[in-house]
C-alpha positions in Angstrom: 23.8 -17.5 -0.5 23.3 -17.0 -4.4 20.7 -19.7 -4.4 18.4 -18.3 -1.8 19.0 -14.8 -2.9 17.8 -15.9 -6.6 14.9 -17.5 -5.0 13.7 -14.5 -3.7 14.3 -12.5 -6.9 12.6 -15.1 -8.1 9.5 -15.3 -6.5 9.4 -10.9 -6.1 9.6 -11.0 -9.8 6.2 -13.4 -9.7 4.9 -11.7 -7.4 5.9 -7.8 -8.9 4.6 -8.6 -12.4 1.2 -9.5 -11.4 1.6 -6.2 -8.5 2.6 -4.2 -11.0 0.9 -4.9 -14.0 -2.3 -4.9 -11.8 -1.8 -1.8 -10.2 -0.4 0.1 -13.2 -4.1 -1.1 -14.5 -5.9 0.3 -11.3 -3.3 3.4 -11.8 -4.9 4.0 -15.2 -8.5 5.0 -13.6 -6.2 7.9 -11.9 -7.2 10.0 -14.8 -10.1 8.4 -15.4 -11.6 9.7 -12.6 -9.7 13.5 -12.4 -11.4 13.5 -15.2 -14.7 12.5 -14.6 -15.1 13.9 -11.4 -14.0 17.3 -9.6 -11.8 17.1 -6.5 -14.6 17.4 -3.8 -16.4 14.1 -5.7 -13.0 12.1 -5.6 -12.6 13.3 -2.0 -15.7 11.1 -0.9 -13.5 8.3 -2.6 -10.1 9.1 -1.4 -11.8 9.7 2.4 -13.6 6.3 2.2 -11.2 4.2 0.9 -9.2 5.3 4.0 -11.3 4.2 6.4 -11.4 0.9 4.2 -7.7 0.9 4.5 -7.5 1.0 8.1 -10.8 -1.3 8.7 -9.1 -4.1 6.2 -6.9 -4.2 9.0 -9.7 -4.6 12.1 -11.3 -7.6 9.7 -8.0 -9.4 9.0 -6.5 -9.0 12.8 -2.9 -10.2 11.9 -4.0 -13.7 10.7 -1.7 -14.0 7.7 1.4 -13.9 9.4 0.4 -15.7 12.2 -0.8 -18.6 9.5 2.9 -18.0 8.4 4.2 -18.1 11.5 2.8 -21.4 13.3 2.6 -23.1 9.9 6.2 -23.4 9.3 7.1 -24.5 13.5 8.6 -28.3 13.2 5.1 -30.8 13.4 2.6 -28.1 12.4 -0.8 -29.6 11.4 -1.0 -26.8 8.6 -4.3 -28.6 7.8 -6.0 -28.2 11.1 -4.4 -24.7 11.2 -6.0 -23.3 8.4 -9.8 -24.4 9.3 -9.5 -23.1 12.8 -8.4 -19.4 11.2 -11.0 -19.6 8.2 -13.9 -20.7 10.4 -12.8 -17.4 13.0 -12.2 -15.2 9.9 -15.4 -16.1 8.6 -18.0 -15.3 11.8 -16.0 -12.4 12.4 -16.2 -10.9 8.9 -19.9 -11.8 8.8 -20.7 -9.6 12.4 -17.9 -6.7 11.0 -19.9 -6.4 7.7 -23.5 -6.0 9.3 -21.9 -3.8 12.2 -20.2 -1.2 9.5 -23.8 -2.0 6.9 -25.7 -0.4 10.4 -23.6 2.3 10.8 -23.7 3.8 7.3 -25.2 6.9 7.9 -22.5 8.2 11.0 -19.7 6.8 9.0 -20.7 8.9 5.9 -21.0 11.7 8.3 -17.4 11.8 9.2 -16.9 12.8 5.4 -19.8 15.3 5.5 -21.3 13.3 2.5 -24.8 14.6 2.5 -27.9 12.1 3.1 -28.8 9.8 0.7 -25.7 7.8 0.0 -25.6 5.6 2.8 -25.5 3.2 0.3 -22.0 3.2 -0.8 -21.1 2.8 3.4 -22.9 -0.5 3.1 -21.0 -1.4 -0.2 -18.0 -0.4 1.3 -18.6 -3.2 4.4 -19.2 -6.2 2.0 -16.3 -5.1 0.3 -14.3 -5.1 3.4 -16.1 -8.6 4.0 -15.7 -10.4 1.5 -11.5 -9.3 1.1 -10.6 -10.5 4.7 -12.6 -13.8 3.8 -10.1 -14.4 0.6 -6.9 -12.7 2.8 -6.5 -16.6 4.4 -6.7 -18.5 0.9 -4.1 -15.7 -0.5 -1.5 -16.7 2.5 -1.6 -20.5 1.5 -1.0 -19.6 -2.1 2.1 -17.5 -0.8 3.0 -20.1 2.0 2.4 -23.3 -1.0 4.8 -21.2 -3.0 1.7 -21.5 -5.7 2.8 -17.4 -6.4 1.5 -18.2 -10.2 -2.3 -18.5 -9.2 -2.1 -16.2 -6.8 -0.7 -13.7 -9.3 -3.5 -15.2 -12.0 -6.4 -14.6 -9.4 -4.9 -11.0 -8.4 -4.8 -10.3 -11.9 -8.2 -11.6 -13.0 -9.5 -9.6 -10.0 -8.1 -6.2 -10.9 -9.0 -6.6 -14.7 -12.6 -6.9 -13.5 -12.4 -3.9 -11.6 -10.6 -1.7 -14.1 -12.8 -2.7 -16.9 -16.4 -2.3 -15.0 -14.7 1.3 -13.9 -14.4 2.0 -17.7 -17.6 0.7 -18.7 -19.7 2.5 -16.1 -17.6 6.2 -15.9 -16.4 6.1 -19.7 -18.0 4.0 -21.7 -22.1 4.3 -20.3 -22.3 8.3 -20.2 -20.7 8.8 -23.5 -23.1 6.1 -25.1 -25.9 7.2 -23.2 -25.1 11.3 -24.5 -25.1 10.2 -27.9 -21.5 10.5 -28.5 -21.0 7.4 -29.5 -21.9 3.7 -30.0 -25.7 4.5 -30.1 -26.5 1.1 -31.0 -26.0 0.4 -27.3 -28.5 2.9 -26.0 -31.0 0.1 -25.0 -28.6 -1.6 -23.3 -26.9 1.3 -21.5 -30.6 2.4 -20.3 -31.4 -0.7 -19.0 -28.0 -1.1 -16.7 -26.5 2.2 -15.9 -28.0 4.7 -13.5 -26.2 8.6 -14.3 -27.0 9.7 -11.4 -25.0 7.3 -9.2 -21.4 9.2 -10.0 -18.8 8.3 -8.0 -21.2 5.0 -6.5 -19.7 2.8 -9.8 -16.2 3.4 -8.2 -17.5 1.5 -4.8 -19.3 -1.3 -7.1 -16.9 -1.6 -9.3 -14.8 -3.0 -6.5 -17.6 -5.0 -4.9 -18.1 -7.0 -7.9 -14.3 -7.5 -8.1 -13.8 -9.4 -4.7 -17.2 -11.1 -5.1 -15.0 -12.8 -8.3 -12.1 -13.4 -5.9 -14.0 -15.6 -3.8 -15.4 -17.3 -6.7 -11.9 -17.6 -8.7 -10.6 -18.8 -4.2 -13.4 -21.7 -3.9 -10.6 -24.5 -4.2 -9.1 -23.0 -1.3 -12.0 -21.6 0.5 -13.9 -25.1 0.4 -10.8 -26.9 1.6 -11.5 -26.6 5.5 -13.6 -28.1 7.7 -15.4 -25.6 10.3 -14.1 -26.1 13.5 -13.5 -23.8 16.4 -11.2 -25.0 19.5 -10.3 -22.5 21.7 -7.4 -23.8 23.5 -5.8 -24.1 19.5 -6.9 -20.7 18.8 -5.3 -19.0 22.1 -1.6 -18.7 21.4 -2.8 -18.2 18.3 -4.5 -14.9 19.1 -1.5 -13.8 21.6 0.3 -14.0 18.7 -1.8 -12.3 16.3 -3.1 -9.4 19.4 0.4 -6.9 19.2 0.0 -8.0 15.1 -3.7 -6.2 15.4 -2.1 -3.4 17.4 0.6 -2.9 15.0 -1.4 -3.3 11.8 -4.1 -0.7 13.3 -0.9 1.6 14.3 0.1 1.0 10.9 -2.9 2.2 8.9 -3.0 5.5 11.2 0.4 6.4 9.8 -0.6 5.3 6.6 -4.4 6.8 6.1 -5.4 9.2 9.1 -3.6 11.7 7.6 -6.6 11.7 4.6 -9.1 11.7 7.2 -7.8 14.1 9.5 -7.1 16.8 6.5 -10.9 17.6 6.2 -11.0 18.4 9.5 -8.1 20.2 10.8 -7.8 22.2 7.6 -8.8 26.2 8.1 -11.5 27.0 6.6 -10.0 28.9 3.3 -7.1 27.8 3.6 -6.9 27.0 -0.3 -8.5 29.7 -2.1 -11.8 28.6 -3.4 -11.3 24.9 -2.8 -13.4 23.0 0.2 -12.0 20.7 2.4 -13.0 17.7 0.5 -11.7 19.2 -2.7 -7.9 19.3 -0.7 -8.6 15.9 0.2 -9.3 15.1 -3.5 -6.2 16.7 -4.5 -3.6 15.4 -2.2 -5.5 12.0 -2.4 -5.1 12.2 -6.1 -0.9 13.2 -5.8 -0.9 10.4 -3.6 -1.2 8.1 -6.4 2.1 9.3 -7.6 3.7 7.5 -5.3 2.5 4.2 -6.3 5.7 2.9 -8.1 7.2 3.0 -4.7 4.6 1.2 -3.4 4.8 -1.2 -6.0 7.7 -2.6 -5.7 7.0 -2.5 -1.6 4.2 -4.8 -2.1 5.5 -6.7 -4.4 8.5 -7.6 -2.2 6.2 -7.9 1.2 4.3 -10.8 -1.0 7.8 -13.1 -1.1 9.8 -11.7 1.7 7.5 -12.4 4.4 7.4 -16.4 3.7 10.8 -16.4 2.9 11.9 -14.2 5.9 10.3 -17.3 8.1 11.8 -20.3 5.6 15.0 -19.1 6.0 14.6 -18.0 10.4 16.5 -21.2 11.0 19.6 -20.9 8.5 23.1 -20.4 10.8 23.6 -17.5 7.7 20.1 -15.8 7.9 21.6 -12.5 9.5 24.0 -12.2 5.9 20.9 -12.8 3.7 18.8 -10.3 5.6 21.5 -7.9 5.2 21.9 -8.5 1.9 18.4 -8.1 1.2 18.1 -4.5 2.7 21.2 -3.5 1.0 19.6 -4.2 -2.5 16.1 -3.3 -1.7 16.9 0.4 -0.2 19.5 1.2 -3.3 16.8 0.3 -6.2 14.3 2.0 -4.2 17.0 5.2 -3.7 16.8 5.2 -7.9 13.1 5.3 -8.1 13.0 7.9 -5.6 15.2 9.8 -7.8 13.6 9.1 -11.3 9.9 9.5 -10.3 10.6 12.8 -8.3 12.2 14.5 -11.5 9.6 13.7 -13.5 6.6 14.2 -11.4 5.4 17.8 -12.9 5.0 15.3 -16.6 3.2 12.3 -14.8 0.9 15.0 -13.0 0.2 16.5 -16.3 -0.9 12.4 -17.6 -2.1 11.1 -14.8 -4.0 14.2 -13.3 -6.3 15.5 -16.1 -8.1 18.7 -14.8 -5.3 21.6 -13.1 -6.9 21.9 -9.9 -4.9 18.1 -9.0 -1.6 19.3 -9.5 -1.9 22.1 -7.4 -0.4 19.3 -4.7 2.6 17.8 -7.0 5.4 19.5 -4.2 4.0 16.7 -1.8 5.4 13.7 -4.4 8.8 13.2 -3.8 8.2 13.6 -0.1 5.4 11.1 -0.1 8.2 8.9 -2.2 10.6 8.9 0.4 8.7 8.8 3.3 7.3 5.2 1.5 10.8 4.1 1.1 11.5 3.9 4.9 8.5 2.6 5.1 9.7 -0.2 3.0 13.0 -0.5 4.8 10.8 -1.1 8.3 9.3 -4.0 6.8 12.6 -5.2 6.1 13.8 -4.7 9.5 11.1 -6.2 11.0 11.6 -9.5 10.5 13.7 -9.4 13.9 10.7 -9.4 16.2 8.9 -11.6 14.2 11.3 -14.8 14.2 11.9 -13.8 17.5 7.9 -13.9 19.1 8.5 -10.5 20.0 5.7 -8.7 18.0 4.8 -6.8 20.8 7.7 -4.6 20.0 6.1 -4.4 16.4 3.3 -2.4 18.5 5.5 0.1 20.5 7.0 0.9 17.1 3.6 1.6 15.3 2.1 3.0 18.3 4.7 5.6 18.5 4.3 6.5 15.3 1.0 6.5 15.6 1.3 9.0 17.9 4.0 11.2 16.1 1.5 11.0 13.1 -1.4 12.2 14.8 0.9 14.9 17.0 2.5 16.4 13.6 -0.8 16.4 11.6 -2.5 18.2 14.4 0.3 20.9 14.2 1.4 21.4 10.9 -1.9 20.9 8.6 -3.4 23.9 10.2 -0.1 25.7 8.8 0.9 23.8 5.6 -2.3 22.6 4.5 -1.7 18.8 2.8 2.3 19.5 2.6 2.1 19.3 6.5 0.3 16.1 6.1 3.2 14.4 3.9 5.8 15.4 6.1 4.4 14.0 9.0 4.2 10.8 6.9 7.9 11.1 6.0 9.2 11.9 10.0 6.9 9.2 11.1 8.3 6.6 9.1 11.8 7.3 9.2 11.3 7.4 12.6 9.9 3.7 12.8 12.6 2.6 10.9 15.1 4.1 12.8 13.6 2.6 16.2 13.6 -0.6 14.7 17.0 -0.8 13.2 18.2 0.2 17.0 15.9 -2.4 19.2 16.6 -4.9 16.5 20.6 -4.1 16.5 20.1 -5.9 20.9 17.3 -8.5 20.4 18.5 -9.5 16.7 22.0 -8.5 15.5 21.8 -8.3 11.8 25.2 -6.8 10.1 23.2 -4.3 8.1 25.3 -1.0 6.2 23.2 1.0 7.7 26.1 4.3 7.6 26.6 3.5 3.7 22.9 3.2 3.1 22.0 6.4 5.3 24.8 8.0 2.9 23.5 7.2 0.0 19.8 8.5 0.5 21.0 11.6 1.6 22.6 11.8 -1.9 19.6 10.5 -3.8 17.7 13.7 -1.8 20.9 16.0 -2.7 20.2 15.1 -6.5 16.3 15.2 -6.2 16.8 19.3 -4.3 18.9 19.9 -7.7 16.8 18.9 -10.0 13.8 20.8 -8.1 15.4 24.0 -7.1 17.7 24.6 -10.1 15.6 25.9 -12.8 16.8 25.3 -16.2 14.4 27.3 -19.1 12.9 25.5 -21.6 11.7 21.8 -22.3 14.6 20.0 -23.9 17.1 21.4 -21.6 14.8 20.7 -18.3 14.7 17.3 -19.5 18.2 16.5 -20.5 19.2 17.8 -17.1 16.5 15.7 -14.9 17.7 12.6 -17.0 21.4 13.7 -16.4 21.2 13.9 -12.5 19.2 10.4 -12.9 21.8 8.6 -14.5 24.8 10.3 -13.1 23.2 8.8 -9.8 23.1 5.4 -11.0 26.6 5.2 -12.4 28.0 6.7 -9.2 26.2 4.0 -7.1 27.1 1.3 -9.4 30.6 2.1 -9.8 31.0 2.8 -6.2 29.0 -0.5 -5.0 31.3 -2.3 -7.6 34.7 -1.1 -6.1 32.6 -2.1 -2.2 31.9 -5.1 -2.9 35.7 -6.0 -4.1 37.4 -4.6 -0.7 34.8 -5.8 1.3 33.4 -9.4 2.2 31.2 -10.2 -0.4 29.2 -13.0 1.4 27.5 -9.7 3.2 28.4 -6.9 1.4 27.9 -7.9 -2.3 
């Protein structure tokens, strides 16, 4: 039990430091571009990259886990596998991108962004391209165990994009104002255009997974084209209720973004349009990025090792095990990051009219955290070949999603819009744990965990509604309630895991 348990930590820990250190990068342009631009410019941003969050999932149609799936069943040709998947993948990213690079114009239109930028639609379909063309490669990295170049390549790849960020949006208009670095006026003139804005965001990124598939070509030349369709149909039977569930997925994750333009009232914030809301919450979104950091990070190791261990007479202990740990170090960030939001808003978001939408962090924190216990209770339908219960789940939070966004944005604006994230996820988790607990016993704590987040919330209401004057003292008491938490979990997990069995409960 150890042994595979330090595996895992093992491999998150790869996988995490490149996650984090990457994202923290990425995090960096946060203010970078509250900065640079005001909310209704970073709402074209925030309202596109939704859509590219939702269509990453149309171009990619499950075919990472089912890669992991079929590659590790007993006399799998992983070989022949992996050229049948990258040869679909690659004809059907080809017709996505030129579908999308037609439809600029009406896609744009769903933003209201006004004629004459179709072009960054048509960057935003090669981007889309070209990342479910390297999604394949990634998964044999993960399933080769090889997490150090994938980490390396991840890293490379988000460097690129951070650094072209800086030179176009920080580096180019103060060099090209006079303000500094003059020398590099010629240069500047001859690459940067000032009046493409928010475009160097969009080509920033294409230049980053044009790189990828450069720093991939190992992986991405080691197939041979080939297309059988009687290989490729349980394939896709597998991969269909994956699709469903992914697409389910990304409306609970993003449609909330998308709808907010267009079920807010008109006025509803004071002089602020409905792409400058957009902007804002999109921007407190970000905050809760060291939730999702330690999601992903964890999603990257678990999922292989989820299926490495399906077979192992002691998997339902491990997979316990594994929630148990995962859920408490998540309850702690909760806690930490939603005390101290109102001083990483005042970092991360430079100009005032951001934090106007700081209430909507910690509830954006939590409702990630059930996300992140879903994906750890999913792993039931997927050893079992019963995805299609993956899509009921999504679905019906799908549905709950667009239900509560429909009734409360109209009355609490973008808070509406996080809550509806938070009961949507809970809910899938909830569902889950129960269809699981009949298909795929697992002896999770689920009473002692559900105990201890409603604790983690207690502490994170005190900190919020008791108001304590003055810096110091506000301070000292947010980092009191933080660590008081922590000692009370650790000394009451400690005296748990001596009464109880500590092959499950440890």
């Amino acid at each position: 039990m150890p042994s595979l348990a330090q595996r895992l930590a093992s491999q998150t820990a790869i996988y995490g430091i490149s996650s984090i250190v990457g994202r923290v990068l990425t995090y960096l342009l946060v203010p970078v571009y509250t900065a640079a631009f005001a909310a209704a410019e970073y709402g074209v941003v925030t309202g596109l990259y939704a859509y590219v969050a939702f269509l990453n999932v149309v171009f990619t149609y499950g075919m990472e886990t089912t890669f992991f799936r079929f590659a590790n069943r007993a006399g799998a040709d992983r070989q022949r596998l992996y050229s049948q998947l990258l040869t679909l993948l690659l004809l059907t990213s080809a017709v996505g991108t030129a579908v999308l690079a037609g439809a600029a114009r009406p896609l744009l239109g769903l933003l209201d962004v006004p004629a004459g930028h179709e072009r960054y639609a048509v960057w935003v379909a090669l981007i889309l391209g070209l990342d479910a063309l390297a999604a394949l490669p990634f998964a044999r990295l993960r399933l080769e165990n090889k997490a150090r170049r994938f980490a390396a390549i991840r890293m490379a790849s988000i460097v690129l994009n951070v650094g072209l960020n800086l030179f176009f949006i920080v580096l180019c208009p103060a060099v090209a104002s006079g303000k500094m670095l003059g020398v590099l006026q010629p240069l500047v003139a001859a690459v940067y255009d000032p009046t493409l804005g928010i475009g160097y965001v969009f080509l920033a990124n294409l230049a980053a997974s044009a790189a990828t598939l450069l720093l991939l070509a190992p992986e991405l030349l080691d197939f041979r084209p080939q297309l059988a369709p009687g290989f490729l149909k349980p394939l896709l039977a597998y991969a269909a209720p994956l699709l469903a569930m992914g697409l389910a997925g990304m409306v609970n994750e993003t449609l909330d973004r998308i709808l907010l333009p267009r079920w807010l009232p008109v006025g509803y914030y004071p002089g602020r349009s409905s792409l400058a809301a957009v902007g804002i919450y999109g921007a407190c979104y970000k905050l809760s990025i060291f939730m999702s950091l330690v999601i992903q990070a964890f999603r990257y190791a678990a999922e292989p090792f989820f299926f490495a261990q399906s077979t192992d007479k002691n998997s339902p202990a491990t997979f316990a095990l594994v929630l148990k740990w995962f859920t408490l170090c998540c309850a702690v960030i909760f806690v930490a990051i939603s005390l101290n939001v109102e001083d990483l808003g005042a970092v991360f978001l430079r100009r005032p009219e951001y934090r106007e939408g700081l209430v909507v962090v910690p509830i954006l924190l939590l409702a990630n955290l059930f996300l992140g216990v879903y994906y750890n209770l999913s792993v039931w339908f997927k050893l079992t070949d019963k995805t299609y219960f993956g899509s009921y789940i999504g679905l019906g939070g799908a549905v709950v999603t667009i239900a509560l966004n429909f009734f409360l944005i109209p009355v609490w604006g973008y808070l509406g819009a996080a809550v509806a994230t938070l009961v949507c996820y809970a809910g899938m988790a909830l569902a889950c744990w129960r269809l699981g607990e009949r298909h795929f016993p697992v002896p999770y704590p689920m009473g002692r965990l559900g105990l201890w987040l409603l604790v983690a919330c207690a502490v994170v209401g005190a900190g919020w509604f008791v108001e304590v004057a003055g810096w110091w003292p506000r301070h000292a008491w947010h980092l009191g309630l933080t660590l008081g938490f922590v000692a009370v979990l650790a000394v009451v997990e400690g005296v748990v895991a001596r009464v109880f069995n500590p092959r499950v409960r440890r």
